[in-house]
Phi, psi and omega in degrees: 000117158288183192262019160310295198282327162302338178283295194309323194302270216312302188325272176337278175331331190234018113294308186311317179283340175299304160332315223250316184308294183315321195278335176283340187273319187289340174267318164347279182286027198269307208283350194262340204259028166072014200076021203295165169275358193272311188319319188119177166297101185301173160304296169206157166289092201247117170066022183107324205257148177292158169242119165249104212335123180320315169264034176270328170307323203293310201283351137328285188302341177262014176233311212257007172295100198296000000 
């Protein structure tokens, strides 16, 4: 195996974590801040609860940060 494909496997793996942290964060603060409409349109409804796009956290924080 060379060491090409091990750098891309860890590259991959600690985006996919990165991702899933930011998208945990964005769901987080949706549910903590009640689903509010000021928040936008979600992505999709999945089993009831909205999903909202993973950089939606950043532009929230950059909108609604007094």
């Amino acid at each position: 195996m060379s060491a090409t494909r091990i750098l891309c496997g860890q590259v991959l793996v600690v985006s996919l974590v990165a991702l899933a942290a930011i998208w945990a964060a964005t769901q987080w603060t949706a549910w903590w801040l009640g689903y509010q409409l000021q928040l936008g349109e979600p992505w999709v409804q999945v089993a009831g609860m909205p999903l909202y796009p993973p950089p939606a956290f950043f532009l929230w924080w950059y909108q609604f940060d007094a």
